[in-house]
PyMOL Python script that loads the backbone (N, CA, C, O; Angstrom):
from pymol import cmd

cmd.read_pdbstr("""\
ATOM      1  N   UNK A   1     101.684 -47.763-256.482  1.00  0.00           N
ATOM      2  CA  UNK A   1     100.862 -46.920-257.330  1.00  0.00           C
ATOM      3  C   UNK A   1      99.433 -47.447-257.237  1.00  0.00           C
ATOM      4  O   UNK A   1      98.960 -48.575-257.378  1.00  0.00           O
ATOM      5  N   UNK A   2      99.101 -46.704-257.060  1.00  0.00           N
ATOM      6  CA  UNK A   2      97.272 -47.003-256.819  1.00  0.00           C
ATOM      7  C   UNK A   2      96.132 -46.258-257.262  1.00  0.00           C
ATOM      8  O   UNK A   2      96.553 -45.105-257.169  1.00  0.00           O
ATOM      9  N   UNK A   3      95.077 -46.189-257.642  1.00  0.00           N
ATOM     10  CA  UNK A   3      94.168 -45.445-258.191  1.00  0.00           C
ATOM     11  C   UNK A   3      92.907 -44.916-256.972  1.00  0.00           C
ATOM     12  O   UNK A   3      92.706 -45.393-255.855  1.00  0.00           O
ATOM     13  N   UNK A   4      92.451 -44.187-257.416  1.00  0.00           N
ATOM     14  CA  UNK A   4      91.308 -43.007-256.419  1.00  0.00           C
ATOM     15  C   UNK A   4      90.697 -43.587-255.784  1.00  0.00           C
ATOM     16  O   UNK A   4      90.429 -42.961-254.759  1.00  0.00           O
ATOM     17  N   UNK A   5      90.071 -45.009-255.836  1.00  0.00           N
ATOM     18  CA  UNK A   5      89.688 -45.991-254.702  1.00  0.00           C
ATOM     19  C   UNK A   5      90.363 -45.670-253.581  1.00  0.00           C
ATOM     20  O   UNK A   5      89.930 -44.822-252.802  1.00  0.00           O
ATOM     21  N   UNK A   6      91.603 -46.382-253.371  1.00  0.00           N
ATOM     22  CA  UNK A   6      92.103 -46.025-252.011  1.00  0.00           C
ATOM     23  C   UNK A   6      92.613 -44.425-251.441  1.00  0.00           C
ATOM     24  O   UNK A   6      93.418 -44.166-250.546  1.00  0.00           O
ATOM     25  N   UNK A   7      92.103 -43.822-252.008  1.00  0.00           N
ATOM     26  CA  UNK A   7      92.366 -42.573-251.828  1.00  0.00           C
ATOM     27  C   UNK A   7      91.631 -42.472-250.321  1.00  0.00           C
ATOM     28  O   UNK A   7      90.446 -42.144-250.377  1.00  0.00           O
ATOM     29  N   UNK A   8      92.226 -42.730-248.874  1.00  0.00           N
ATOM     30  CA  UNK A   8      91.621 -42.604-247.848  1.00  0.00           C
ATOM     31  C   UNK A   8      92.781 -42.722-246.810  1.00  0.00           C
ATOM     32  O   UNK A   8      93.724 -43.316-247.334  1.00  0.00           O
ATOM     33  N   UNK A   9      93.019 -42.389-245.617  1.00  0.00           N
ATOM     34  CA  UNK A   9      93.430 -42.149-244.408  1.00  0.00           C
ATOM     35  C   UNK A   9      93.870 -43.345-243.416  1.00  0.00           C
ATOM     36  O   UNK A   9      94.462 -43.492-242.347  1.00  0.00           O
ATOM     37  N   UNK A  10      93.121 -44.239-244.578  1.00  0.00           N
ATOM     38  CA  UNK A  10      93.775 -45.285-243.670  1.00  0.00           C
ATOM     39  C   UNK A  10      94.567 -46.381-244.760  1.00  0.00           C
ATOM     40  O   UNK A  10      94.972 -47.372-244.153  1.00  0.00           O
ATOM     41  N   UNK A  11      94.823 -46.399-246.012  1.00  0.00           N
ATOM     42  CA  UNK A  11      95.802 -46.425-246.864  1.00  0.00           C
ATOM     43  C   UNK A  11      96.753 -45.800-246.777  1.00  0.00           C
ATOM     44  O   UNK A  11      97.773 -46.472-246.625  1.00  0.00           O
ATOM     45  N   UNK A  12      96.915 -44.424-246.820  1.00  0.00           N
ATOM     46  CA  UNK A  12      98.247 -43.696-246.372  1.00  0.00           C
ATOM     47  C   UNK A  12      99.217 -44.170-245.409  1.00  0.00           C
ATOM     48  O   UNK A  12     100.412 -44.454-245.484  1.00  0.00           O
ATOM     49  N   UNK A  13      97.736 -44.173-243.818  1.00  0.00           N
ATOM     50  CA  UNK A  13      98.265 -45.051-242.894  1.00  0.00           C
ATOM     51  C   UNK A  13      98.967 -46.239-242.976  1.00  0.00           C
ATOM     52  O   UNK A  13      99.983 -46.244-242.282  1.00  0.00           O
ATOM     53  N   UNK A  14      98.703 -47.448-243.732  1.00  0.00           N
ATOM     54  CA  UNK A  14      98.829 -48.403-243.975  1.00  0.00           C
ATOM     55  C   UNK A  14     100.241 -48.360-244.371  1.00  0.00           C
ATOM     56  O   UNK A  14     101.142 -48.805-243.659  1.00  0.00           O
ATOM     57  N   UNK A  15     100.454 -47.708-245.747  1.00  0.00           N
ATOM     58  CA  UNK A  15     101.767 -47.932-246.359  1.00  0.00           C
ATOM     59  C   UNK A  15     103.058 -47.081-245.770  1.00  0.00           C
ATOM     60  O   UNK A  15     104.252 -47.363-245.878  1.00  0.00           O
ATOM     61  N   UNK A  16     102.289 -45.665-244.947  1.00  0.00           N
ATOM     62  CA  UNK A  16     103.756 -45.622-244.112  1.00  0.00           C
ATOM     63  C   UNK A  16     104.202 -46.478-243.209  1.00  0.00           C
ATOM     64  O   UNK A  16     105.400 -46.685-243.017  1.00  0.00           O
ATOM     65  N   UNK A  17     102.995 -47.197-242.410  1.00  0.00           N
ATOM     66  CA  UNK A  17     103.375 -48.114-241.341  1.00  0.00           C
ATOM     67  C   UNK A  17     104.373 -49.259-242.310  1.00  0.00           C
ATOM     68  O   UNK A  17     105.301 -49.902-241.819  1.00  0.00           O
ATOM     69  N   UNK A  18     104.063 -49.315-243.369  1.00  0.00           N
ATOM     70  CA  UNK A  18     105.058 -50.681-244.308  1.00  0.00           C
ATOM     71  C   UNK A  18     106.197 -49.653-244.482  1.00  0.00           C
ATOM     72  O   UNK A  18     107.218 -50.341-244.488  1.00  0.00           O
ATOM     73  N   UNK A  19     106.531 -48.406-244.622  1.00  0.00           N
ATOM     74  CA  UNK A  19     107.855 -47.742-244.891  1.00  0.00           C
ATOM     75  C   UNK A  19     107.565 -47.783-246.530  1.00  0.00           C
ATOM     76  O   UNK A  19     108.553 -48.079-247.201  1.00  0.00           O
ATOM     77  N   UNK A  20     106.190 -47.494-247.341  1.00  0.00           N
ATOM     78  CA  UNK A  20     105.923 -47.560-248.535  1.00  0.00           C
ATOM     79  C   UNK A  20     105.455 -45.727-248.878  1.00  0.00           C
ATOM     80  O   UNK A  20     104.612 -44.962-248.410  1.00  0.00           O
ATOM     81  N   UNK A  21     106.408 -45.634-249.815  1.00  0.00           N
ATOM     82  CA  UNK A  21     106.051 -43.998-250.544  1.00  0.00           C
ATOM     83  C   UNK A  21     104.374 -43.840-251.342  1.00  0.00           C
ATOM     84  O   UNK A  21     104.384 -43.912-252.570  1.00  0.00           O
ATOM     85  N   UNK A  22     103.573 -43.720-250.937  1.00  0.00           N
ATOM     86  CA  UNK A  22     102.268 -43.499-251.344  1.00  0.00           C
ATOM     87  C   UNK A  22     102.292 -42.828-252.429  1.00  0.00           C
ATOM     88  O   UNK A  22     102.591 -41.635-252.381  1.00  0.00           O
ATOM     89  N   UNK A  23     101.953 -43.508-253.756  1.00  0.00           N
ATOM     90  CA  UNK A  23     101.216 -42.866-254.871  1.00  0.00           C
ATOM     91  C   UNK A  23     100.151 -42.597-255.229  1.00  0.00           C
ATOM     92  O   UNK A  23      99.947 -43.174-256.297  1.00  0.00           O
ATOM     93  N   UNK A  24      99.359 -42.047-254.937  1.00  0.00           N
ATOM     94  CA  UNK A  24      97.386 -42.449-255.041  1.00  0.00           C
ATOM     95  C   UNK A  24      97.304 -41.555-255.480  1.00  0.00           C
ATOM     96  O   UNK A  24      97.775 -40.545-254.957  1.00  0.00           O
ATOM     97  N   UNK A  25      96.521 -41.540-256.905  1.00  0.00           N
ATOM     98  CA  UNK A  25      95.314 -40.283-257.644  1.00  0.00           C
ATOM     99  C   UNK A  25      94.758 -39.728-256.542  1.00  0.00           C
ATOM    100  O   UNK A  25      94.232 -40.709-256.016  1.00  0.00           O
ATOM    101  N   UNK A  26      94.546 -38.862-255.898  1.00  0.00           N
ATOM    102  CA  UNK A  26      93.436 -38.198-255.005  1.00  0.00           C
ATOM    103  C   UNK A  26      92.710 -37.491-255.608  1.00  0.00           C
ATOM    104  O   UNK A  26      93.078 -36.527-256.280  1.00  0.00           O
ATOM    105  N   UNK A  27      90.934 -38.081-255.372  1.00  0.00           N
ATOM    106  CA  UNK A  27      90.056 -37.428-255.974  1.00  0.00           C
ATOM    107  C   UNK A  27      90.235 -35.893-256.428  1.00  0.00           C
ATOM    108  O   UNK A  27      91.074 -35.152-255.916  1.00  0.00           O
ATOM    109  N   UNK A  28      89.247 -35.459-257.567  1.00  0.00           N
ATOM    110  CA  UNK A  28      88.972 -34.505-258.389  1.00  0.00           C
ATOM    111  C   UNK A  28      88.836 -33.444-257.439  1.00  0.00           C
ATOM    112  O   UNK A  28      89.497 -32.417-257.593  1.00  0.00           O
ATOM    113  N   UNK A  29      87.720 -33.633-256.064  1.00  0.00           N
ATOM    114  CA  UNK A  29      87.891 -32.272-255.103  1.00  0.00           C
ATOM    115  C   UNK A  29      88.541 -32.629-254.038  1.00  0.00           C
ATOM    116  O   UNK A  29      88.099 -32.399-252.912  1.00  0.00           O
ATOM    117  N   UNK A  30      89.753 -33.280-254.271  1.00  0.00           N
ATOM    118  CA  UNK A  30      90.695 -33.124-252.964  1.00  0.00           C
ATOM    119  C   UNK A  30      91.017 -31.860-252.237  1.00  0.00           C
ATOM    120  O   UNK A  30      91.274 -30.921-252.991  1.00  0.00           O
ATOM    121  N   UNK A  31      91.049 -31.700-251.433  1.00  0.00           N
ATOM    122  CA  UNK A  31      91.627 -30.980-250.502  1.00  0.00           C
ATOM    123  C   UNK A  31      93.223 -30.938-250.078  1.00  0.00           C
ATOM    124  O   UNK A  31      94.113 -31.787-250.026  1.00  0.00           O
ATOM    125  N   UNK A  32      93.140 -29.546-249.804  1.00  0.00           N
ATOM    126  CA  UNK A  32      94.816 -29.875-249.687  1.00  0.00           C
ATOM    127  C   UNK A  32      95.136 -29.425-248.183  1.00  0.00           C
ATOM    128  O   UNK A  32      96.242 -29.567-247.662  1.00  0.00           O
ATOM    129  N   UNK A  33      94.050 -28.879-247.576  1.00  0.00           N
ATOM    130  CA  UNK A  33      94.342 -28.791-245.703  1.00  0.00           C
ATOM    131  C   UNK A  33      93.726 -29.939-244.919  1.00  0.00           C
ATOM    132  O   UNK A  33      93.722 -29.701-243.711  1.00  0.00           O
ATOM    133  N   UNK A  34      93.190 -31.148-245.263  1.00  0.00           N
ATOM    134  CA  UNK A  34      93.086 -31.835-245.044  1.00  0.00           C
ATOM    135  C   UNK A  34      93.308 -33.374-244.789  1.00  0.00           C
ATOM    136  O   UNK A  34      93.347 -33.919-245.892  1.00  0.00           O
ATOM    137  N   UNK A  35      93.490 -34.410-243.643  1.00  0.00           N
ATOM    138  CA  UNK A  35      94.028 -35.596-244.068  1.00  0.00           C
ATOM    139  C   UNK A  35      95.488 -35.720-244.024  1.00  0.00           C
ATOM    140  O   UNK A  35      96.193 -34.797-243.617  1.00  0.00           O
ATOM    141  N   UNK A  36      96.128 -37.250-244.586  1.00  0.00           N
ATOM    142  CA  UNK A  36      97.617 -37.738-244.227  1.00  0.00           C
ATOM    143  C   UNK A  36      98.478 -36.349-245.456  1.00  0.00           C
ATOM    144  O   UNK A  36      98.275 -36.029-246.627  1.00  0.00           O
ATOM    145  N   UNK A  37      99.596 -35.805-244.206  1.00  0.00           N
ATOM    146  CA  UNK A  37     100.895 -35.055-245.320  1.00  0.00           C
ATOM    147  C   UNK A  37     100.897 -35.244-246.500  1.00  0.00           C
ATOM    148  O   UNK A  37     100.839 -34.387-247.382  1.00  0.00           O
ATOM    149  N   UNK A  38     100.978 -36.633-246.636  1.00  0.00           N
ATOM    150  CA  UNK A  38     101.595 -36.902-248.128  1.00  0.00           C
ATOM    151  C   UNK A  38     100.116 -36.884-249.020  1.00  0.00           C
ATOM    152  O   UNK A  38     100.399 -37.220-250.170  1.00  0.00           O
ATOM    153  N   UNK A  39      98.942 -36.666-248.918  1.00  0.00           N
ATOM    154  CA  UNK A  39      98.248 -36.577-249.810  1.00  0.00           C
ATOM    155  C   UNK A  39      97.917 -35.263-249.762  1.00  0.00           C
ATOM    156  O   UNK A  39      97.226 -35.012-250.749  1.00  0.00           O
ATOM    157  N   UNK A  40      98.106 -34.161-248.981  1.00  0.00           N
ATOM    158  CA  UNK A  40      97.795 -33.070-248.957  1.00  0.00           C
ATOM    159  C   UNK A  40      99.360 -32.605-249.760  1.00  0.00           C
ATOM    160  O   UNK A  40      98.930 -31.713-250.491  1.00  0.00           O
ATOM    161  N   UNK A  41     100.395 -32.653-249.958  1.00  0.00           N
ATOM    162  CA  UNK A  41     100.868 -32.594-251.272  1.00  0.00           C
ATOM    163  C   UNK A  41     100.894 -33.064-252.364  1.00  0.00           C
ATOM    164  O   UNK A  41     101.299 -32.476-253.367  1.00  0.00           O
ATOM    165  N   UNK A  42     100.493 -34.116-252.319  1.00  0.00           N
ATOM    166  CA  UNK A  42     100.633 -34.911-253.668  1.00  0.00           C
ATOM    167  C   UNK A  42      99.300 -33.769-254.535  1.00  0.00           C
ATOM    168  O   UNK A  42      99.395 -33.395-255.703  1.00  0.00           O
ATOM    169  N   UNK A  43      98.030 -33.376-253.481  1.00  0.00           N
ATOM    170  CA  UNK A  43      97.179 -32.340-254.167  1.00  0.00           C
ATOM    171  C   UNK A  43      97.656 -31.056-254.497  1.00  0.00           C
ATOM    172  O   UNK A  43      97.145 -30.374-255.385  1.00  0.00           O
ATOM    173  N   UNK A  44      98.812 -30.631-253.676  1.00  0.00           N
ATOM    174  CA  UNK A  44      98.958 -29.296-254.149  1.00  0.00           C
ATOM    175  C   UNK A  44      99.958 -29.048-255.485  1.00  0.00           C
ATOM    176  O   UNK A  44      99.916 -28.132-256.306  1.00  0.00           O
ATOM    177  N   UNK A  45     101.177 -30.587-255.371  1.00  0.00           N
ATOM    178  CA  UNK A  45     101.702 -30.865-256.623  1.00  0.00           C
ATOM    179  C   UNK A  45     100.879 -31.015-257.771  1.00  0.00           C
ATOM    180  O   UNK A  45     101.314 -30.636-258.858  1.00  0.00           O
ATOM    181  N   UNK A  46      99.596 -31.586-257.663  1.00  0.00           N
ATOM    182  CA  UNK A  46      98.733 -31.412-259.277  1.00  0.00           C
ATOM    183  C   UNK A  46      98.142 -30.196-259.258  1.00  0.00           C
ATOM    184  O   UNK A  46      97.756 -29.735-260.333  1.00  0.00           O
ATOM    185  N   UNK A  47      97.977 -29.521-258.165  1.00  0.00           N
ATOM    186  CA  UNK A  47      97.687 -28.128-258.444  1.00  0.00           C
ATOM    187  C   UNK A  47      98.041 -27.377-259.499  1.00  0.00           C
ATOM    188  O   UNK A  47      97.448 -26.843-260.437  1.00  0.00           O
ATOM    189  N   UNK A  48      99.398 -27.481-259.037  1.00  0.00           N
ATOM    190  CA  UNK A  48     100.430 -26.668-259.239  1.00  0.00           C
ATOM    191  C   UNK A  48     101.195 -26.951-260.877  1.00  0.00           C
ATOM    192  O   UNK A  48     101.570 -26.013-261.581  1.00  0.00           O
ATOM    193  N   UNK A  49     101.304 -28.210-261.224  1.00  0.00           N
ATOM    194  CA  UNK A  49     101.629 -28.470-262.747  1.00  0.00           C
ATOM    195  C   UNK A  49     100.958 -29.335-263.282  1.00  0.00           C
ATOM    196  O   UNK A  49     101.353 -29.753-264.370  1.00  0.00           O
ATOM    197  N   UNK A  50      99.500 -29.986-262.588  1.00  0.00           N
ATOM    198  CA  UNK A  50      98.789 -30.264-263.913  1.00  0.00           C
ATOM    199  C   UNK A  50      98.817 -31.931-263.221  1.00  0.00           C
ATOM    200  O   UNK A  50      99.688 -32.475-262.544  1.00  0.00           O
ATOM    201  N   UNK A  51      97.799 -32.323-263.595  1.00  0.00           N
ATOM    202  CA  UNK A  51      97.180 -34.083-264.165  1.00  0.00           C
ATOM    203  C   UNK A  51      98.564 -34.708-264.898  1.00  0.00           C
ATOM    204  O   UNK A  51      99.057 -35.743-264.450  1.00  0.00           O
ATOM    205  N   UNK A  52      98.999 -34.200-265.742  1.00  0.00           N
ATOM    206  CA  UNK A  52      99.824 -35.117-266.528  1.00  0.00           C
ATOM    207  C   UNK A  52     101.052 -34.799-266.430  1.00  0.00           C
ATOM    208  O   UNK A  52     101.963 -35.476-266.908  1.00  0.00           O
ATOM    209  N   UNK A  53     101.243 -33.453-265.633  1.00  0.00           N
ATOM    210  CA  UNK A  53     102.836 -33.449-265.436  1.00  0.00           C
ATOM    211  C   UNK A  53     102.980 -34.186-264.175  1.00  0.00           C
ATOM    212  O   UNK A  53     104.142 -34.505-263.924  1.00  0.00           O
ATOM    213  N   UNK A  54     101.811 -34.645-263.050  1.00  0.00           N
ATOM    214  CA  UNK A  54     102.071 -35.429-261.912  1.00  0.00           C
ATOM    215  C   UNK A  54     102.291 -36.627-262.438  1.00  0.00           C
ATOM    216  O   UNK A  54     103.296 -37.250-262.096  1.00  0.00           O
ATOM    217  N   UNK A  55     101.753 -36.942-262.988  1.00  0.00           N
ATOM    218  CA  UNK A  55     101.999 -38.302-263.725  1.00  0.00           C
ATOM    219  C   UNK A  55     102.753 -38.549-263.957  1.00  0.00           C
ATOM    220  O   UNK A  55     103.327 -39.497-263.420  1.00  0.00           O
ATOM    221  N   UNK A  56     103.377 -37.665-265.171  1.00  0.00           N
ATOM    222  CA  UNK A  56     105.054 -38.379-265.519  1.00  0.00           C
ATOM    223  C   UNK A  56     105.978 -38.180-264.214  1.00  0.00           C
ATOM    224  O   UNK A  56     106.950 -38.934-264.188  1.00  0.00           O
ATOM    225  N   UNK A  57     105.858 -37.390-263.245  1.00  0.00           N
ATOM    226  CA  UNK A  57     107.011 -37.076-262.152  1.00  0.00           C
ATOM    227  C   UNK A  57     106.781 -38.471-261.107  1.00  0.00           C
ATOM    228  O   UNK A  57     107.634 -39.046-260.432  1.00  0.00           O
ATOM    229  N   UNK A  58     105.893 -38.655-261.191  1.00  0.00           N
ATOM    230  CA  UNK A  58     105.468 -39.696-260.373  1.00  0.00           C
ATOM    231  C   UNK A  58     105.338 -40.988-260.584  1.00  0.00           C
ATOM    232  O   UNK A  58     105.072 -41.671-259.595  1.00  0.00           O
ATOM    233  N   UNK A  59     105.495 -41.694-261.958  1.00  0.00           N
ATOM    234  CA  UNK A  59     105.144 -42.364-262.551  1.00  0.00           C
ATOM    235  C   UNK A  59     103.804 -43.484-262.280  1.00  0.00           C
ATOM    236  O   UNK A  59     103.862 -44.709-262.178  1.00  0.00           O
ATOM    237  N   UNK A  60     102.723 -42.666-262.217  1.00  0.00           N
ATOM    238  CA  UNK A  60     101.460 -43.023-262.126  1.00  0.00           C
ATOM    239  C   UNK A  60     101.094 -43.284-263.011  1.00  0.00           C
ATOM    240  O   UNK A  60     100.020 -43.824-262.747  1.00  0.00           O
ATOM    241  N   UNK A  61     101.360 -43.301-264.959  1.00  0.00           N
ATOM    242  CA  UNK A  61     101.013 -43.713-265.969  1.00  0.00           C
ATOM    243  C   UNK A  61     101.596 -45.165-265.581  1.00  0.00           C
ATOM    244  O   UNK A  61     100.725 -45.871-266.088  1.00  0.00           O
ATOM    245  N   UNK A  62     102.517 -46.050-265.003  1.00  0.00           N
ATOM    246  CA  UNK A  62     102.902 -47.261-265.239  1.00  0.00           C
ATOM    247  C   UNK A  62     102.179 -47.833-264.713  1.00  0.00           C
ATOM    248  O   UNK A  62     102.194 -49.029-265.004  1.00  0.00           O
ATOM    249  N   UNK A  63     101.136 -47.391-263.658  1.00  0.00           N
ATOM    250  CA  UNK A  63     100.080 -48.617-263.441  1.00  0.00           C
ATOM    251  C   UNK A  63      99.777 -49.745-264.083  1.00  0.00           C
ATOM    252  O   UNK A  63      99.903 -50.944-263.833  1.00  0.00           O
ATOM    253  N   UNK A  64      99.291 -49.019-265.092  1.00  0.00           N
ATOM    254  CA  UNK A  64      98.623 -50.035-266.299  1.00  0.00           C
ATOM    255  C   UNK A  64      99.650 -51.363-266.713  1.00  0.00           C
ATOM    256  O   UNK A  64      99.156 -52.266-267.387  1.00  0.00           O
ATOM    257  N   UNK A  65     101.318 -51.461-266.221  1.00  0.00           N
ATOM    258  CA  UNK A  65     101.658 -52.414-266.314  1.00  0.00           C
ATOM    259  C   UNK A  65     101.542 -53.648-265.354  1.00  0.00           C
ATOM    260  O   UNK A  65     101.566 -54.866-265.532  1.00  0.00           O
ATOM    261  N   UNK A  66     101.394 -52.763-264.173  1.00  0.00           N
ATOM    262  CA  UNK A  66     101.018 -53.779-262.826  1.00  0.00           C
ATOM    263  C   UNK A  66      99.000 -54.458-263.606  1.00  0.00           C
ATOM    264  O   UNK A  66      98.499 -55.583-263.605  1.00  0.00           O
ATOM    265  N   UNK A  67      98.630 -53.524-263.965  1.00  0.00           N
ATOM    266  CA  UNK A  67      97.297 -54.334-264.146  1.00  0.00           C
ATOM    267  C   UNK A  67      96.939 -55.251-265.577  1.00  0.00           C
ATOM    268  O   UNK A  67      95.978 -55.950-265.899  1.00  0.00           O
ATOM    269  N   UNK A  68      98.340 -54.836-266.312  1.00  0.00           N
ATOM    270  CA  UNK A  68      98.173 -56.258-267.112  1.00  0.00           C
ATOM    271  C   UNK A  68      98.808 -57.423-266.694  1.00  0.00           C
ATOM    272  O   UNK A  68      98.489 -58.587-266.940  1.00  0.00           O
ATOM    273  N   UNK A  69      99.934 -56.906-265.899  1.00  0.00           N
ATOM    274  CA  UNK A  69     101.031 -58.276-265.667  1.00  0.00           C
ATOM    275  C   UNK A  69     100.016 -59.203-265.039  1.00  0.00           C
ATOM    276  O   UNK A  69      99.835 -60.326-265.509  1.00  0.00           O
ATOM    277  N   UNK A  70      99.199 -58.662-263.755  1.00  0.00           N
ATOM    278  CA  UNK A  70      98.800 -59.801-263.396  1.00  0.00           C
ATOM    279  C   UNK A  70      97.715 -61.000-263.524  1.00  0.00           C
ATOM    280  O   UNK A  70      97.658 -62.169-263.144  1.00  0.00           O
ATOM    281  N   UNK A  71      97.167 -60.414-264.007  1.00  0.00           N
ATOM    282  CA  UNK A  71      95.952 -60.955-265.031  1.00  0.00           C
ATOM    283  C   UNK A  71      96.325 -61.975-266.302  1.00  0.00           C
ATOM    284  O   UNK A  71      95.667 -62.914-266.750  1.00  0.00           O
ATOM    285  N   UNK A  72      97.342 -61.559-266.629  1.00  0.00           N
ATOM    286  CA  UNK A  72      98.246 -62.187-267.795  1.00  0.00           C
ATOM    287  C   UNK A  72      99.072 -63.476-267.405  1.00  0.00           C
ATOM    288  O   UNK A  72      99.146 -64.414-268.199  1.00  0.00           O
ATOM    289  N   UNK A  73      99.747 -63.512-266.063  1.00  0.00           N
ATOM    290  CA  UNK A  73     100.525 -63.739-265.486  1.00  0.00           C
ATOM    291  C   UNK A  73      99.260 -65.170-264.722  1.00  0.00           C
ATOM    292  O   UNK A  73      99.714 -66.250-264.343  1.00  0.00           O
ATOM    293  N   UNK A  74      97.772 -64.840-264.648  1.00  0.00           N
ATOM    294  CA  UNK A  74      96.840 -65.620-264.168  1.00  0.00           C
ATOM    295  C   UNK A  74      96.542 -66.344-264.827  1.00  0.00           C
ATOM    296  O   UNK A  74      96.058 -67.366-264.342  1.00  0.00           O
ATOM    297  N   UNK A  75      96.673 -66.211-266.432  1.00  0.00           N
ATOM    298  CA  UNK A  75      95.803 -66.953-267.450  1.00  0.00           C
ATOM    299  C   UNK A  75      96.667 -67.930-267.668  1.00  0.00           C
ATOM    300  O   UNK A  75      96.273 -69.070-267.913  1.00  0.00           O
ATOM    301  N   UNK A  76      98.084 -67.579-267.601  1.00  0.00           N
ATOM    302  CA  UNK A  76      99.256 -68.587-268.063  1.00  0.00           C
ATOM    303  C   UNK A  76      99.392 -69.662-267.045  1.00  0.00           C
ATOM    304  O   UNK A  76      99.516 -70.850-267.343  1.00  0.00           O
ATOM    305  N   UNK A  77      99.364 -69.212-265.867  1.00  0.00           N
ATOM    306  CA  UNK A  77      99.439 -70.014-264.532  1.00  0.00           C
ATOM    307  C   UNK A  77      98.840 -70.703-263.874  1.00  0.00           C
ATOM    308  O   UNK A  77      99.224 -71.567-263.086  1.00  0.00           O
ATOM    309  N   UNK A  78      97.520 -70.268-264.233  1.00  0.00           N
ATOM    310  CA  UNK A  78      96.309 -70.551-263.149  1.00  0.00           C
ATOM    311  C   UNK A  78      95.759 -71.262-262.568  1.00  0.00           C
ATOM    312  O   UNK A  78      95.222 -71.167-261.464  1.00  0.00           O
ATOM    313  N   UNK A  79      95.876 -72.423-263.588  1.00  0.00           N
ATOM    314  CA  UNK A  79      95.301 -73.592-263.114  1.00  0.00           C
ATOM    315  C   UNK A  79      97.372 -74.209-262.500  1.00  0.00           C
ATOM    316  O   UNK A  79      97.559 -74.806-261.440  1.00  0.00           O
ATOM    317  N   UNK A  80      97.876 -74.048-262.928  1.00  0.00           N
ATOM    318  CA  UNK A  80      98.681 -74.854-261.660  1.00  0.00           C
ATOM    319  C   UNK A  80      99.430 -74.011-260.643  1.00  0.00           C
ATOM    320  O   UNK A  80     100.369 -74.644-260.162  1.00  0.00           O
ATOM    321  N   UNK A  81      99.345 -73.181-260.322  1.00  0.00           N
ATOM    322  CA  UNK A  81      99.741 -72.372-259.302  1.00  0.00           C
ATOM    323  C   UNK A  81      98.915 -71.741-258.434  1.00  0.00           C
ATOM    324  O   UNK A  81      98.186 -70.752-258.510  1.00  0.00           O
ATOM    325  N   UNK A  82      99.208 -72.593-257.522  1.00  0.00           N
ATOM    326  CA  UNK A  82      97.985 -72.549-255.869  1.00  0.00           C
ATOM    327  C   UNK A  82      98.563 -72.105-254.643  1.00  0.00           C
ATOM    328  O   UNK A  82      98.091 -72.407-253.547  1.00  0.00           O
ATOM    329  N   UNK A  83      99.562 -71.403-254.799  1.00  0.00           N
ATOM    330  CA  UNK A  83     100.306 -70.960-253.324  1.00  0.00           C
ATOM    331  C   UNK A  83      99.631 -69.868-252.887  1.00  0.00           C
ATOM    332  O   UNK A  83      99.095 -69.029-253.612  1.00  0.00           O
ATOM    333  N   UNK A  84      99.660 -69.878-251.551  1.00  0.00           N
ATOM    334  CA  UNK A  84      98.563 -68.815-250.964  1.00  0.00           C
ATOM    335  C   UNK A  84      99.357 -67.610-250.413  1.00  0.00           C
ATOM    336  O   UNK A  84      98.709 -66.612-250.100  1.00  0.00           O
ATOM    337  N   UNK A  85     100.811 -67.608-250.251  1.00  0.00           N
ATOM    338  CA  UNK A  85     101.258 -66.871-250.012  1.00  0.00           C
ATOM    339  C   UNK A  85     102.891 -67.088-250.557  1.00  0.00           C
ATOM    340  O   UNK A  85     103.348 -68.165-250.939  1.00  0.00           O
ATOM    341  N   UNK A  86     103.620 -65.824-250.493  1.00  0.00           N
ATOM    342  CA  UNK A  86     104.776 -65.294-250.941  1.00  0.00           C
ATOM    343  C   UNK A  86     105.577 -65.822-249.843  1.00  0.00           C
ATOM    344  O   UNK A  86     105.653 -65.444-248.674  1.00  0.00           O
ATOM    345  N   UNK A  87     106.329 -67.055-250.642  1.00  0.00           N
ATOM    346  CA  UNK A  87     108.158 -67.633-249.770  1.00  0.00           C
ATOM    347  C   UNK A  87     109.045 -67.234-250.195  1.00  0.00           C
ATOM    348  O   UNK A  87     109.128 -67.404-251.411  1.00  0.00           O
ATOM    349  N   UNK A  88     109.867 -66.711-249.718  1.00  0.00           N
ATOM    350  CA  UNK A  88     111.039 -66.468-250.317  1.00  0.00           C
ATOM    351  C   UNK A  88     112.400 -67.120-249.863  1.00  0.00           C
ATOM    352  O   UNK A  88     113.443 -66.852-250.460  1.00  0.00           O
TER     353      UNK A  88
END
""", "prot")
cmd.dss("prot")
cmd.show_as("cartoon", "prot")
cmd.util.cbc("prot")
cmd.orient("prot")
């Protein structure tokens, strides 16, 4: 889930090449014959029922938990957790 920043052609790109379902706000004058498939529906789906019914179908309101967790998740940690990357 991502916000209108990455709303671009080479994000789309990006996350199909990962096998990732693209959620992105697409700007206010999106286009819908233009650009990657999946954002030329995702525009005609808000067309079609609205800002806030895409939202709930999509769950683009849960952002806001990814952008507290991690910030939250920084203040508690921060000073001792220095790994630069994800081991599993």
């Amino acid at each position: 889930v991502m916000d209108g920043a990455y709303d671009n052609s080479e994000a789309y790109k990006l996350l199909r090449g990962m096998g990732v379902k693209p959620v992105i706000k697409p700007r206010r004058n999106a286009r819908d014959d233009r650009g990657p498939p999946e954002r030329c529906r995702m525009v005609r789906l808000i067309r079609r029922i609205g800002d806030e019914g895409w939202t709930r179908i999509v769950g683009y309101g849960r952002r806001w938990m990814v952008e507290t967790a991690f910030p939250t998740f920084k203040r508690t940690f921060g000073d001792y957790c220095m790994a630069k990357e994800l081991t599993t």
